[in-house]
N, CA, C and O of each residue as an XYZ file, in Angstrom:
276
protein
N     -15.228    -35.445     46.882
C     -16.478    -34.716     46.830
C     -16.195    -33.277     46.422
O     -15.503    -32.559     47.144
N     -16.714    -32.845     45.280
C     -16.825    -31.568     44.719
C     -17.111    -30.623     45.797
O     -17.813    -31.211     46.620
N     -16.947    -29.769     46.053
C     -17.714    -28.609     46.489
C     -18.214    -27.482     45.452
O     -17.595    -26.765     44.666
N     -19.590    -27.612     45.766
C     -20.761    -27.269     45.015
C     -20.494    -25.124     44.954
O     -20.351    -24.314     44.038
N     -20.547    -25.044     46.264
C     -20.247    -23.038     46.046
C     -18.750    -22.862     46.544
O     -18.404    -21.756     46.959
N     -17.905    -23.856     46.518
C     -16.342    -23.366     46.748
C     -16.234    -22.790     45.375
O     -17.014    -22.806     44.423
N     -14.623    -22.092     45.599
C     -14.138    -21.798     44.604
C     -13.720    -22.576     43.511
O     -13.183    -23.605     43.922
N     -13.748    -22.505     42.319
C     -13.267    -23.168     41.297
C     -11.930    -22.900     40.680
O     -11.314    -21.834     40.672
N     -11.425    -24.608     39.916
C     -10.056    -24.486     40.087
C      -9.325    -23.725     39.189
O      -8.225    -24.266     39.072
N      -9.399    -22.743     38.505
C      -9.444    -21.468     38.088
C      -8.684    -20.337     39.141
O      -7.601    -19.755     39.078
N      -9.940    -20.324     40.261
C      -9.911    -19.637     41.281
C      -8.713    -19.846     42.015
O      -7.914    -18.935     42.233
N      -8.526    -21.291     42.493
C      -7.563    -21.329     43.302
C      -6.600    -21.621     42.723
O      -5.825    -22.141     43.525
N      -5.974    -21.562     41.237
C      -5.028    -21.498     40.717
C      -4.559    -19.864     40.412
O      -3.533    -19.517     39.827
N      -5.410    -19.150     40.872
C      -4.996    -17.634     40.496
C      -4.491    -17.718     41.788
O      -3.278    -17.624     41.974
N      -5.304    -17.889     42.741
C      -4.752    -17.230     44.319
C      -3.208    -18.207     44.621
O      -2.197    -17.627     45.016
N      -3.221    -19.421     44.421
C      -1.549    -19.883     44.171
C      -0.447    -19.359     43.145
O       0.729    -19.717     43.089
N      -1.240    -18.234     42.185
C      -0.082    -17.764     41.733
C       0.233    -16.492     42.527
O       1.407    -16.151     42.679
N      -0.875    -15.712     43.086
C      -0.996    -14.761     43.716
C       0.248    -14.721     44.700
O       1.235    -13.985     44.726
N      -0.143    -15.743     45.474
C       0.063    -16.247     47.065
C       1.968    -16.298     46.490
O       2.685    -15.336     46.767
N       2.292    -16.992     46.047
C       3.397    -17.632     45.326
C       4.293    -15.995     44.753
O       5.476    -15.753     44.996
N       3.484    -15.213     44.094
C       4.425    -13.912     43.452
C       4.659    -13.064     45.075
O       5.724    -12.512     45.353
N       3.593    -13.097     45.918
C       4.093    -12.312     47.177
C       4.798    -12.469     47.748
O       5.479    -11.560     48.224
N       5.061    -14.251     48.085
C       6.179    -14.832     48.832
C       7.620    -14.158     48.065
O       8.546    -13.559     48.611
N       7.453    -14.457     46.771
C       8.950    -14.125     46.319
C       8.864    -12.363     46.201
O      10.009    -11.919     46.279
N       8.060    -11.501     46.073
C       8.146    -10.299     46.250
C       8.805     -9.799     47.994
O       9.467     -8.764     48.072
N       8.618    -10.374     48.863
C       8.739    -10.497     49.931
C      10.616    -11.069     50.440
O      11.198    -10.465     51.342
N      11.063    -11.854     49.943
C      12.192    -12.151     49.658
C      13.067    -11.334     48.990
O      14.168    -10.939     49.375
N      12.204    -10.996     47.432
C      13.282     -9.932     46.860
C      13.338     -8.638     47.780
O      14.379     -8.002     47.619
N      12.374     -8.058     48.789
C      12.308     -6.874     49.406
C      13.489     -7.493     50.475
O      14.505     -6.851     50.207
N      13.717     -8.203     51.280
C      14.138     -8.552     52.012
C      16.196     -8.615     51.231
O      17.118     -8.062     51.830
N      16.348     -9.222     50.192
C      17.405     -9.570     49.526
C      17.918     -7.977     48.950
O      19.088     -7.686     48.700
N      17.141     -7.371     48.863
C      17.517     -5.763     48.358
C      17.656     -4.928     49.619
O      18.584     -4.120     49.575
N      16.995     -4.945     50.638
C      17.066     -3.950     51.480
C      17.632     -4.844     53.121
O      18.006     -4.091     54.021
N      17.649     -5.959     53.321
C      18.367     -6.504     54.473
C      17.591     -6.836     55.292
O      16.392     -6.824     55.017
N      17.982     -7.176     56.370
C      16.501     -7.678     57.222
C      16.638     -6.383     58.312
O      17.532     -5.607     58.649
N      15.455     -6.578     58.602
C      14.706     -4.775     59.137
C      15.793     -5.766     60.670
O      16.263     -6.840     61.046
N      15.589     -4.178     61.006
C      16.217     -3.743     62.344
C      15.473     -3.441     63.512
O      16.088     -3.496     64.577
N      14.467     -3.183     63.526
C      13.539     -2.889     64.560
C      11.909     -3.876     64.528
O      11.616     -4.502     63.509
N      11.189     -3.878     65.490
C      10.473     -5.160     65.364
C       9.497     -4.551     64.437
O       8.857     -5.315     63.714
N       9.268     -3.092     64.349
C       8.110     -3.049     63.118
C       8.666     -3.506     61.897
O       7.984     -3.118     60.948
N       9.643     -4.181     61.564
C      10.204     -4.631     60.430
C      10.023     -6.051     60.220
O      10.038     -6.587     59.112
N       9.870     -6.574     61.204
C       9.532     -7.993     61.726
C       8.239     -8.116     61.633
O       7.751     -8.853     60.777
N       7.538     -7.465     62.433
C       5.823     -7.591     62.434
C       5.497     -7.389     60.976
O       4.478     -7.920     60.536
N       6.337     -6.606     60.118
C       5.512     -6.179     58.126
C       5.755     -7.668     58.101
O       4.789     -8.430     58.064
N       7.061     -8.149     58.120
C       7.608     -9.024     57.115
C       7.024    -10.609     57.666
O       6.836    -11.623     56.994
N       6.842    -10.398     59.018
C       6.073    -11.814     59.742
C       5.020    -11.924     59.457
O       4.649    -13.080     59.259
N       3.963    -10.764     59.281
C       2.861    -10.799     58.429
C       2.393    -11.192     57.159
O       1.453    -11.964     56.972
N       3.004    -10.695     56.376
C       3.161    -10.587     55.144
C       3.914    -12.442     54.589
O       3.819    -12.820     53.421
N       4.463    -13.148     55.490
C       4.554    -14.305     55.166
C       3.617    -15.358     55.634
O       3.195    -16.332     55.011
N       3.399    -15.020     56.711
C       2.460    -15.765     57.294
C       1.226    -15.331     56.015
O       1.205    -16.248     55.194
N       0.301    -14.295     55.670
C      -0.350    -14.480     54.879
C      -0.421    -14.574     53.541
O      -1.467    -14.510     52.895
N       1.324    -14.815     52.835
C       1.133    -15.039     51.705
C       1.380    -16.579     51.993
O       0.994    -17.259     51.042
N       1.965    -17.397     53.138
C       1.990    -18.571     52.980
C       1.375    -19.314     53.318
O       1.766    -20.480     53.371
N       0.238    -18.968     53.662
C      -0.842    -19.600     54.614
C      -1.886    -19.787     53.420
O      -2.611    -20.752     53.180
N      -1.725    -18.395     52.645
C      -2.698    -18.741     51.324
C      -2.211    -19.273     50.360
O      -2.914    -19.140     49.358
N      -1.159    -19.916     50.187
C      -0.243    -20.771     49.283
C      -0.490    -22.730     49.406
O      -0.820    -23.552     48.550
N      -0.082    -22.896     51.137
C      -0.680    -23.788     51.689
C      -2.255    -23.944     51.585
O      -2.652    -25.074     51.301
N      -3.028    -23.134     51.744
C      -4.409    -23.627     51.583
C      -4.749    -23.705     50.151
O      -5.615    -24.504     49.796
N      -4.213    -23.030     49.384
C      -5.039    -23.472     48.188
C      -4.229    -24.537     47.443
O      -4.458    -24.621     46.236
N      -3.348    -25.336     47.953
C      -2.654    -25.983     47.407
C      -3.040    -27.448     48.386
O      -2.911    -28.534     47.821
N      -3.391    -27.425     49.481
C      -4.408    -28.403     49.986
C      -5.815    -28.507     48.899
O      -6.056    -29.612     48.413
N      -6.498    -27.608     48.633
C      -7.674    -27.675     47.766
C      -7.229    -28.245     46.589
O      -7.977    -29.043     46.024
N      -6.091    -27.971     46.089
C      -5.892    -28.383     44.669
C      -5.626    -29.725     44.528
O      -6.009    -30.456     43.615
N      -4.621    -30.146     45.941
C      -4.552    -31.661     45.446
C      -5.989    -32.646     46.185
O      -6.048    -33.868     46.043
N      -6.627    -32.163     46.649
C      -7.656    -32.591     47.491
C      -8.792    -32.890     46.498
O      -9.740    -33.652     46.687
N      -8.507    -32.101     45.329
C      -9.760    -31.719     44.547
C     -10.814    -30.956     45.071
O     -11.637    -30.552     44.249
N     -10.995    -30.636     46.375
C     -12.040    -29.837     46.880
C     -12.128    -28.243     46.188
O     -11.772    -27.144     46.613
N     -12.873    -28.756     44.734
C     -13.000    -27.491     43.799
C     -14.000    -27.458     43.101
O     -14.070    -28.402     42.313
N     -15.002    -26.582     43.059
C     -16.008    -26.942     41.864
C     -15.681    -26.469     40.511
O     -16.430    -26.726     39.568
């Protein structure tokens, strides 16, 4: 079943490339500078994966789901 005002698969092929360049931006920060030392280094970088991979996973559920108009 289509969804009629979801995003279209356009849409969620931008936000999986999006989602996808942060993860590895996130790695290369990590591979250049080491893993942080104090927990505010943890909280950027736990963040920052959790929401680039959370939006990687969801739009990659939509894509194979077809739930796209």
């Amino acid at each position: 079943m289509t969804n009629k005002h979801g995003p279209t698969r356009s849409d969620l092929i931008f936000r999986l490339c999006f989602s996808l360049a942060g993860l590895v931006m996130v790695c290369a920060a990590l591979l250049y500078r080491g893993l942080p030392t104090g927990p505010g280094g943890w909280e950027a970088i736990g963040i920052a994966v959790l929401f680039f991979g959370g939006t990687c996973g969801w739009t990659l559920w939509k894509l194979l789901k077809g739930d796209h108009s």
